[in-house]
C-alpha positions, 0 to 999 in steps of 0.5 A: 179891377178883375184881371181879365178886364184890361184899360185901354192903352191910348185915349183916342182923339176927336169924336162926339158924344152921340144918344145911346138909343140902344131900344132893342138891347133886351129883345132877342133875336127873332127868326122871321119866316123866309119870304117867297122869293130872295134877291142874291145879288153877286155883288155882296162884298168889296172886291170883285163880285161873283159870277153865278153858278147856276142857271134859270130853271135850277132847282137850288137847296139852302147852303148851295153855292149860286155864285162865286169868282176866281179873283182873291178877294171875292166871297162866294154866295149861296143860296138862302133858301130852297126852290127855283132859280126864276130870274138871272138879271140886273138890278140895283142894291140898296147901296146903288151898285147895280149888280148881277142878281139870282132870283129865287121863288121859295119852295117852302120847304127850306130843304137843305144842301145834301154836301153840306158838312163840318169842314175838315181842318188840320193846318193853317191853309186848310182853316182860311180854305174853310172860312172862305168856303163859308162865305163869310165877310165882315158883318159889322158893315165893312164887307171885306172877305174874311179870308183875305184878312186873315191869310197874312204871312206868318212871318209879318209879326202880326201878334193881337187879334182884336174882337170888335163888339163896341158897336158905337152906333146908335140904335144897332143891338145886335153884336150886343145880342150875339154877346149876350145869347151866343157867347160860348159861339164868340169864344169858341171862334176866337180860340179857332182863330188865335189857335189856328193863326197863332196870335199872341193874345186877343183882345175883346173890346166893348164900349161900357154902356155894355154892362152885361156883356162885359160881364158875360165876355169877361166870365167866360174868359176867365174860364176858358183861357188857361194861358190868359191871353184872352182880356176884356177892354171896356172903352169909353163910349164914344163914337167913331171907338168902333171904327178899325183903326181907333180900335187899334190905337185904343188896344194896343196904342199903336197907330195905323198910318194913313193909307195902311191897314190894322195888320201894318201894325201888327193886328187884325180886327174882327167883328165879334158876329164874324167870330160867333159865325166861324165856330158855327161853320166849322161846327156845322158845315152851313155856310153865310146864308142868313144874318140877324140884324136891328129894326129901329126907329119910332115910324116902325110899328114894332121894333125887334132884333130879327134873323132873316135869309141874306136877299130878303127885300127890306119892305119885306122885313118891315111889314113883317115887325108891323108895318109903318107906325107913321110916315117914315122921314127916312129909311137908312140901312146900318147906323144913323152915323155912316148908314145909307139912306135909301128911297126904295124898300124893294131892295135886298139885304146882304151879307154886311147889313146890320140894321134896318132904321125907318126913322120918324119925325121924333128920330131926326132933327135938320139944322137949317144949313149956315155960313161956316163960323170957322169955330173949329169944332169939325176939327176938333171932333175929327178922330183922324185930325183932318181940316173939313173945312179946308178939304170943302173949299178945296173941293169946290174948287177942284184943287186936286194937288191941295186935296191931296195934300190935305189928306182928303183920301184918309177920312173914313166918312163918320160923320163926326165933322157933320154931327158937331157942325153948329151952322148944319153943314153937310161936311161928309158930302163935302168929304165924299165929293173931295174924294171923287174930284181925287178919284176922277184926277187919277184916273186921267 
């Protein structure tokens, strides 16, 4: 084994064995033309939304800030293409959040703001200023401010930086794209990060059907890391190994208690677009205005990797990798695993979509749903050790101190319960409304 490539240090439980699927690994990212108009929404990120800037009738410039919020963890957004602001109104996402949104009609021209400039950076503070300047919050899906992530106490032992390029999802390339065509941008963030923030060492993870990458990461290491702290870990693919706490316990073999985060254990997990994306930014001055993302599925005429201007409508995307190729069975927005499936395509892509899947008869297979045959294999396929079975009887029956006993509030929604269920049954549905019978509880 070559020294920069590393074995992962605990083998983590559960999980499933799901298709590969990756039909866009070989295709890189195509820059579609701006739509005519964009839909910002202010509500692009967990924490508290943005408030805008601007006001109808404004003249706007790509790069200028439209929104942004005095409350800690909250990014600002700007505006993804030059022209006017025409509308200021409520409209719901494709997640189902109904958001304040900026409405902007393309000039044509993609004009760029006159104040953008490489940000100056000489101390800690300055750097996570920059980062939340950019507007930059997780792009594997998540949504969290990176600067929120990243402003620890330097005394809070936190020492790995974790880089997250499994993307154990099917059907999603384009973190597998970023390794590829932009691995000098991936290193050069990674060293700003450690160097700036002083973790230890760093660990890129890659799930092995990643060959090439791997390859490329692990070349590039060997270059440009005279203190060799800087490894390469091949994982096991497998699905949830992506997820943020699975990464930690496979990298380093420390566990991240229920209710804590990565940094409770001394690490932070970053995607490794985010980490491409910072080297840019501190490079160039442009902030999160754009983002490449992955159109799959067999009812899309011409699947591809693309990069379009964050608020373009996804029909919009569609039609511009050919249309429909058939009657799609369903759209979902990110991976088949966690994404969201959605009923209207006249909706915005944010800063956190990763992939676009408009899914045909071929893509999807409905298990007729059954009586449970208590086989255990929810159980055993659940990373984080949980019962479903048991957390859906306890839904049904609204057994708020049973649930909590039972760990309901812990899953992380993978969906790796429902995907090894022999008798079809929805149990991440289950999970979800266990959660919110909780939610309601508390909130009495």
């Amino acid at each position: 084994m070559h020294p920069e490539l590393i074995k992962p240090v605990k083998k983590v439980r559960g999980g499933v064995k799901v298709p590969h699927s990756k039909n866009t690994k070989d295709m890189p990212v195509n820059r579609l033309p701006a739509p005519e108009t964009v839909y910002l929404p202010m509500n692009q990120h967990i924490g508290a939304p943005c408030e805008p800037v601007v006001k109808v009738g404004d003249t706007v410039k790509v790069g200028q800030l439209i929104g942004d919020s005095d409350k800690y963890v909250c990014a600002p957004i700007h505006a993804s293409v030059s022209g006017k602001v025409s509308a200021i109104k409520e409209l719901r996402t494709a997640t189902g959040v109904v958001s304040k949104t900026v409405i902007i009609e393309n000039d044509g021209e993609m004009t760029e703001f006159d104040g953008i400039e490489p940000p100056k950076i000489d101390t800690r503070e300055e750097f996570i200023q920059a980062v939340r300047q950019s507007g930059l919050v997780g792009l594997g899906g998540a949504g969290f401010p990176t600067h929120v992530k990243l402003n620890f106490k330097q005394d809070a032992g936190i020492d790995t930086l974790i880089i997250n390029a499994a993307e154990c999802e099917p059907y999603i390339t384009v973190d597998y794209r970023e390794c590829v065509d932009n691995s000098w941008h991936v290193f050069n963030g990674i060293h700003l990060v450690k160097d700036m923030l002083g973790f230890k060492k760093v660990i890129i993870a890659v799930e092995d059907n990643k060959p090439e990458a791997i390859k490329i990461l692990e070349r590039i290491a060997e270059k440009n890391d005279d203190r060799d702290e800087i490894k390469v870990m091949p994982l096991k693919s497998k699905y949830p190994q992506g997820a943020e706490k699975m990464m930690v316990l496979s990298a380093t073999g420390r566990k991240v208690p229920p209710g804590k985060l990565p940094a409770d254990v001394g690490c932070v997990v970053m995607n490794v677009a985010s980490a491409a994306f910072i080297a840019r930014f501190v490079r160039t001055g442009r902030p999160l205005v754009s983002r490449s993302l992955t159109v799959d599925g067999s009812a899309v005429a011409n699947p591809q990797n693309v990069r379009v201007p964050v608020g373009t409508e996804i029909e919009y995307i569609i039609q511009k990798c050919g249309g429909y190729s058939e009657e799609p069975v369903k759209i979902v927005t990110g991976g088949p695993m966690m994404g969201a499936a959605i009923v209207d395509t006249h909706r915005p892509i944010l800063k956190s979509n990763n992939a676009i899947l408009v899914l045909g008869k071929e893509d999807i297979s409905v298990k007729k749903q059954t009586d449970c045959i208590r086989c255990g294999r929810c159980a055993k396929a659940c990373p984080l050790s949980l019962m479903p079975t048991i957390i859906e009887k306890y839904a049904k029956a609204k057994d708020y101190s049973a649930l909590k006993a039972a760990g309901t509030m812990v899953c992380m929604e993978c969906g790796s319960c429902a995907y090894s269920c022999p008798a079809g049954r929805p149990l991440v549905q289950y999970m979800r409304n266990a959660k919110a019978v909780l939610r309601e509880e508390a909130g009495k």
